[in-house]
DRENROMAR-834405 format. One record per residue (C-alpha): x, y, z. Coordinates in steps of 0.1 Angstrom, whole numbers, plus 5000, padded with zeros to 4 digits. Example, Ala and Ser with C-alpha at 12.3 -4.5 7.8 and 13.67 -1.06 7.14 Angstrom:
2
rec px:5123	py:4955	pz:5078
rec px:5137	py:4989	pz:5071
***
This chain:
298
rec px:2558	py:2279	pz:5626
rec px:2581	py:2307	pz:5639
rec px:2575	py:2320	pz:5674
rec px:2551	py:2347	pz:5675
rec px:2561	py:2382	pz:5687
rec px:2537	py:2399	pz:5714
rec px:2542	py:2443	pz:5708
rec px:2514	py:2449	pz:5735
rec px:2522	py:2491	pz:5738
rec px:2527	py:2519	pz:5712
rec px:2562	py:2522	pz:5728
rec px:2570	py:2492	pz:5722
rec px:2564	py:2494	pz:5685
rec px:2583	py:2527	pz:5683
rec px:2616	py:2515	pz:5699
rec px:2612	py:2484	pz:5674
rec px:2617	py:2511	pz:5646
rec px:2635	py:2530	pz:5665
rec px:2618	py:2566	pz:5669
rec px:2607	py:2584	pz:5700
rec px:2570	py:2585	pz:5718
rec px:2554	py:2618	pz:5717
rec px:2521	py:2602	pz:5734
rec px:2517	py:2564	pz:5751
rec px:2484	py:2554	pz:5728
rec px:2489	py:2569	pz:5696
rec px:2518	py:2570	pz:5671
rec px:2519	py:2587	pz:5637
rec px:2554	py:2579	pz:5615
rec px:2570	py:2590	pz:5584
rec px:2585	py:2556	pz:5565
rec px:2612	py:2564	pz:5553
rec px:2626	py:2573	pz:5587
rec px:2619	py:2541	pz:5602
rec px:2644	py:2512	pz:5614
rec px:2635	py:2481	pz:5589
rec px:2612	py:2459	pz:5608
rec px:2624	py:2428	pz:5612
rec px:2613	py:2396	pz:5599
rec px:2592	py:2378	pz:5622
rec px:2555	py:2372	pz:5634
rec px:2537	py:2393	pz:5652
rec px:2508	py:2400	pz:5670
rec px:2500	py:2438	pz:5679
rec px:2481	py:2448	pz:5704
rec px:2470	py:2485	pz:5687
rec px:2451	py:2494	pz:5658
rec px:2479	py:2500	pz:5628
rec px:2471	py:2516	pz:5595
rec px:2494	py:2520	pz:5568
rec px:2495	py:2543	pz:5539
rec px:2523	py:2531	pz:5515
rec px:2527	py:2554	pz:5480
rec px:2559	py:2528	pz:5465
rec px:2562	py:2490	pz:5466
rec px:2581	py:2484	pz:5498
rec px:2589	py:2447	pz:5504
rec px:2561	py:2416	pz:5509
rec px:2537	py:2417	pz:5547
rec px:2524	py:2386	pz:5554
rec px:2485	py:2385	pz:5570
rec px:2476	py:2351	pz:5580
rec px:2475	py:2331	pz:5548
rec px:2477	py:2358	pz:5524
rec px:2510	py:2380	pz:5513
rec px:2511	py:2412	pz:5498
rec px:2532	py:2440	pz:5480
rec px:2521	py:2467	pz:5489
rec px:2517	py:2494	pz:5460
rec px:2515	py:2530	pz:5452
rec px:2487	py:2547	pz:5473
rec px:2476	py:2512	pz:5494
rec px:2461	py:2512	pz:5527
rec px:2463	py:2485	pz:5548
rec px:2444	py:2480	pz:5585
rec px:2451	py:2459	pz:5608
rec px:2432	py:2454	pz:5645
rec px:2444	py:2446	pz:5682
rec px:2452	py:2408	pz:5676
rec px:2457	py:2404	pz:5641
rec px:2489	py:2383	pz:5631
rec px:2514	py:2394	pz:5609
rec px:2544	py:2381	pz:5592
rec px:2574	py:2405	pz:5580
rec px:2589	py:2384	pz:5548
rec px:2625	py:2384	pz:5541
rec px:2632	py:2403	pz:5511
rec px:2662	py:2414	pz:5497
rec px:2652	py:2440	pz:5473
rec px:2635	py:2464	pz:5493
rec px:2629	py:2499	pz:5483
rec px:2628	py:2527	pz:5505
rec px:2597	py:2533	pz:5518
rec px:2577	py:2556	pz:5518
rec px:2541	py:2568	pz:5532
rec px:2531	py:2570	pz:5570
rec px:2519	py:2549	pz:5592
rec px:2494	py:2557	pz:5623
rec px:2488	py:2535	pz:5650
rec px:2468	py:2539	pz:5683
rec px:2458	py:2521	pz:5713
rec px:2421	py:2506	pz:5723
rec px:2424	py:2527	pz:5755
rec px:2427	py:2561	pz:5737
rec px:2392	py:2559	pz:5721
rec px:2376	py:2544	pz:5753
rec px:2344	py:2568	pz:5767
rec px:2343	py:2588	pz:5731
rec px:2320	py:2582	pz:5703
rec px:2346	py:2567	pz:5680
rec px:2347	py:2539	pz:5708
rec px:2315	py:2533	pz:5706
rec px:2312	py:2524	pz:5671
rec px:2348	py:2513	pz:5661
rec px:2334	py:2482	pz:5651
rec px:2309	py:2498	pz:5623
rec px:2349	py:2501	pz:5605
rec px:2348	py:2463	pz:5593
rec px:2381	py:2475	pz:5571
rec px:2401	py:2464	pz:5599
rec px:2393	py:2430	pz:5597
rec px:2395	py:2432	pz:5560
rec px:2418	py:2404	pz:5543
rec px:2453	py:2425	pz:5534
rec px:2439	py:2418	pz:5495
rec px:2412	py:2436	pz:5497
rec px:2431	py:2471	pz:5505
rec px:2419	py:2501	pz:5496
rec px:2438	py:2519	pz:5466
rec px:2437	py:2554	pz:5465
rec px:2435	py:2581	pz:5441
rec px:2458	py:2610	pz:5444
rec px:2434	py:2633	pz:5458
rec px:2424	py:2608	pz:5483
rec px:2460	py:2602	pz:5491
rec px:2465	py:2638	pz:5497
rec px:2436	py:2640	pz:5518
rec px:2444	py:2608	pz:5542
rec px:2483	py:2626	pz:5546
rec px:2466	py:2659	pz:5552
rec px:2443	py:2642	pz:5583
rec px:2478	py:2619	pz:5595
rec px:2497	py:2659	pz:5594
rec px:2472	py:2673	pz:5619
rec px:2473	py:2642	pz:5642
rec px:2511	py:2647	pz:5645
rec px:2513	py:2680	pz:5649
rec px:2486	py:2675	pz:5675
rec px:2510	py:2650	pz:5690
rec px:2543	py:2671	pz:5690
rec px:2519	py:2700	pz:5713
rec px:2521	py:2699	pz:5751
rec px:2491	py:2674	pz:5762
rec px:2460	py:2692	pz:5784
rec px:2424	py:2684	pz:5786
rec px:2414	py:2690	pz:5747
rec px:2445	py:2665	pz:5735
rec px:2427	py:2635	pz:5734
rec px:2391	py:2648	pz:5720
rec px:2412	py:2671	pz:5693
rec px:2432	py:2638	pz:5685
rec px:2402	py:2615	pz:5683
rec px:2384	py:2638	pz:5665
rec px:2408	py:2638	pz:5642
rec px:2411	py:2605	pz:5642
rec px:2374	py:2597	pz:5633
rec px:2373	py:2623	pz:5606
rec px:2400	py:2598	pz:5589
rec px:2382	py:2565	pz:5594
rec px:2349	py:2584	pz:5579
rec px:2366	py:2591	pz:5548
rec px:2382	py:2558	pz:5544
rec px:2343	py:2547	pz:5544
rec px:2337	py:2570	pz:5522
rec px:2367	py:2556	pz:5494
rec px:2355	py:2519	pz:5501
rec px:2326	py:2528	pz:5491
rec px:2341	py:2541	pz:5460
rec px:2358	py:2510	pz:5454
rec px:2332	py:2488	pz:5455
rec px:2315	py:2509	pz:5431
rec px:2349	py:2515	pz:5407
rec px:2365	py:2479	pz:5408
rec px:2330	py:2468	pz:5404
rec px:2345	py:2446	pz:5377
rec px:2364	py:2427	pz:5404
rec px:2333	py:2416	pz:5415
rec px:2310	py:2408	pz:5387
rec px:2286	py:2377	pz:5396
rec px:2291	py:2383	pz:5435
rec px:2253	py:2377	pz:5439
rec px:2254	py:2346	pz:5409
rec px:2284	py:2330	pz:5428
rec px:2270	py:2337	pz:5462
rec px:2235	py:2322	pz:5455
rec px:2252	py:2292	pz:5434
rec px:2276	py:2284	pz:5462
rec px:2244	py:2284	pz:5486
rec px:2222	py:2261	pz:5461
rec px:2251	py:2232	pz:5456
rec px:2254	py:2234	pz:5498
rec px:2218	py:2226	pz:5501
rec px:2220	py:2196	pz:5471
rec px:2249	py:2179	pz:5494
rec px:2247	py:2167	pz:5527
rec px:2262	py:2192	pz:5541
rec px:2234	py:2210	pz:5560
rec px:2227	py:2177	pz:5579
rec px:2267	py:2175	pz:5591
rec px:2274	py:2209	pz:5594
rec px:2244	py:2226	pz:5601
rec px:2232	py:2259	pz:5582
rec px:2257	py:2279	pz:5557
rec px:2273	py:2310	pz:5570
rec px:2284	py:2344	pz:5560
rec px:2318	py:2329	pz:5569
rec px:2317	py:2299	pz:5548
rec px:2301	py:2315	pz:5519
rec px:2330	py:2342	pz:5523
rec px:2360	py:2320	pz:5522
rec px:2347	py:2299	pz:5494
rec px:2348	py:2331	pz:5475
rec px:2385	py:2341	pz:5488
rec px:2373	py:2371	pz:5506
rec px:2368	py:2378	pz:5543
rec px:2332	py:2376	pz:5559
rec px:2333	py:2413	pz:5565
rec px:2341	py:2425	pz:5532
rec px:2320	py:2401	pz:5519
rec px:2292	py:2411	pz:5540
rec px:2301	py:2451	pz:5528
rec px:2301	py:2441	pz:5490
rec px:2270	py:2419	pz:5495
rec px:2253	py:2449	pz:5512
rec px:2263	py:2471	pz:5485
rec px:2252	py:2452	pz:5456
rec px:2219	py:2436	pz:5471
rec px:2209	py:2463	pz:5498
rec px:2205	py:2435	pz:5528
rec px:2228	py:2419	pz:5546
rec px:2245	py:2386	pz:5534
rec px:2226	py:2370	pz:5563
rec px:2198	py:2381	pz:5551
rec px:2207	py:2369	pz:5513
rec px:2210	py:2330	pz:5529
rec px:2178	py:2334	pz:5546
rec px:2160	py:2345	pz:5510
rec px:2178	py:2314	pz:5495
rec px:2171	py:2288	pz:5526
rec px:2130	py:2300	pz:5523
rec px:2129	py:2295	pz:5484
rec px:2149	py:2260	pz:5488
rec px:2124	py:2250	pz:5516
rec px:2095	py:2264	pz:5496
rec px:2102	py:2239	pz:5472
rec px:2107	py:2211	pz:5490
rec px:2075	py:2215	pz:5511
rec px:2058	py:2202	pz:5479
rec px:2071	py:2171	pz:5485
rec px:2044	py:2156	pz:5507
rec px:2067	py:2123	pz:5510
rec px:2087	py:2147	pz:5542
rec px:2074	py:2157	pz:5575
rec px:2079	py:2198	pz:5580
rec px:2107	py:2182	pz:5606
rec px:2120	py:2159	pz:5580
rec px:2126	py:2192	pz:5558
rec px:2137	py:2212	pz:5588
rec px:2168	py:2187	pz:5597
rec px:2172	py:2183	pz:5561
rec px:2180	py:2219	pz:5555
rec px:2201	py:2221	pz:5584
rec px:2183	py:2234	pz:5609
rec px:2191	py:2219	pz:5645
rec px:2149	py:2226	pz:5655
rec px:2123	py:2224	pz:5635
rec px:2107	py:2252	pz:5657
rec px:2132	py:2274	pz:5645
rec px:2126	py:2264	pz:5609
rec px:2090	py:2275	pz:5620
rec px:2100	py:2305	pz:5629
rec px:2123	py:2317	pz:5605
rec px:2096	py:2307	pz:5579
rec px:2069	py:2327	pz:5595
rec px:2088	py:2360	pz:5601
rec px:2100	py:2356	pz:5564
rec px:2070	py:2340	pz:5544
rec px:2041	py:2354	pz:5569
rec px:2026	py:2318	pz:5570
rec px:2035	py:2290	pz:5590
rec px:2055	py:2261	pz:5573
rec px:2020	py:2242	pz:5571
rec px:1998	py:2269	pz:5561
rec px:2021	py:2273	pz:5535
rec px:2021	py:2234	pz:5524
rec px:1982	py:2236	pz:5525
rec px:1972	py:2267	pz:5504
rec px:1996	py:2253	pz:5478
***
């Protein structure tokens, strides 16, 4: 594995492609005026999002590569890996790219709830694809960052820019919420996959050896990260996919409490379930009868 590249600073990225810093925590660049990056690993220490409009040469993110295409956007969060690929036939690029530092949103409201944006920890295949009024939109939001950028910094910089900012993460919810209704073929049988995946984990042993299934594991064995799984699930199904594996662990261990041969601890260890008092638990906040009521009226 090559040696991973630490880019801790906005500045530091900028020298890397070789343009100037107008601020210290946020960067906003035009493509095709950038120095190629070079092909290594890296691990930023910023938020980065990218907004290619032509194919520009294959990006790396952990396991998964991509070429990017017309009207793509890509995020990426503090600590995310990611690999340049050599390529030889590279395109210019174009499209812009904005990145900014944890610190600059620290105190305001887009601090606060930068995690509600699970896009950033989106798989790079699962990038949002916009249309051309979207893309104009997105480039219109990066333009008034910039020119905020090129003005002499005072006391309304940072809300102006952060407002700003926000406004363009908003939307981006807004367009993934689009495309989960508009590639909806994509995803056909999301909820007939999920619920089979969860049904053959409970006829193996797995629950006894690995404990109860996860968004995480139900996610990869459907090639998509937990979070956009979680957002796709949420769309389709209107609860959470946590919330999904609880509805599927109460019907399994409805059925098996008709099998008088097992103790309601025998069925609690069986489904995975490290105490049976939180078996109890679970059952009563989602049934409204105990495990043993349950067994007895039925």
């Amino acid at each position: 594995m090559s040696e991973i590249i630490k880019i801790e600073t906005i500045d530091q990225y900028n020298k890397l492609r070789g343009i100037k810093t107008l601020h210290p925590l946020i960067s906003v660049m035009d493509l095709s005026q950038l120095a190629a990056m070079p092909s290594h690993t890296f691990n930023f220490g910023f938020y980065a999002i990218y907004l290619k409009e032509l194919i520009c040469g294959e990006i790396k993110y952990g396991r998964n590569k991509y070429d990017f295409q017309e009207g793509t956007l890509v995020f990426t969060a503090p600590g995310q890996i990611v690999s340049v690929q050599p390529n030889l036939q590279i395109p210019e690029a174009k499209g812009w790219a904005l990145l900014f530092h944890p610190d600059l949103i620290k105190g305001t409201s887009l601090g606060k709830h930068i995690q509600d944006y699970s896009f950033f920890s989106y798989d790079v295949h699962e990038a949002l694809h916009l249309s051309d009024s979207e893309k104009q939109l997105l480039t219109d939001s990066i333009l008034k960052i910039h020119q905020e950028m090129q003005q002499s910094i005072d006391k309304h910089s940072k809300t102006l820019m952060v407002s700003n900012l926000e406004l363009f993460l908003n939307y981006c919810t807004r367009f993934y919420d689009r495309q989960f209704i508009t590639r909806d073929h994509d995803h056909k049988g999301i909820i007939e996959k999920f619920e089979q995946i969860l049904h053959t984990y409970f006829s193996t042993d797995k629950p006894q050896n690995i404990g109860l299934p996860t968004v995480a594991y139900c996610a990869e064995a459907l090639n998509l990260s937990a979070n956009y799984f979680g957002d796709l699930i949420k769309k389709e199904s209107a609860i959470t996919a946590q919330e999904y594996i609880h509805t599927i662990i109460m019907d399994v261990a409805k059925e098996r409490l008709f099998n008088m041969d097992y103790s309601i601890s025998e069925i609690a260890y069986k489904l995975g379930f490290k105490y049976p008092q939180h078996f109890s638990r679970l059952f009563k906040q989602k049934v409204g009868l105990s495990p043993n009521e349950y067994r007895r009226i039925n």
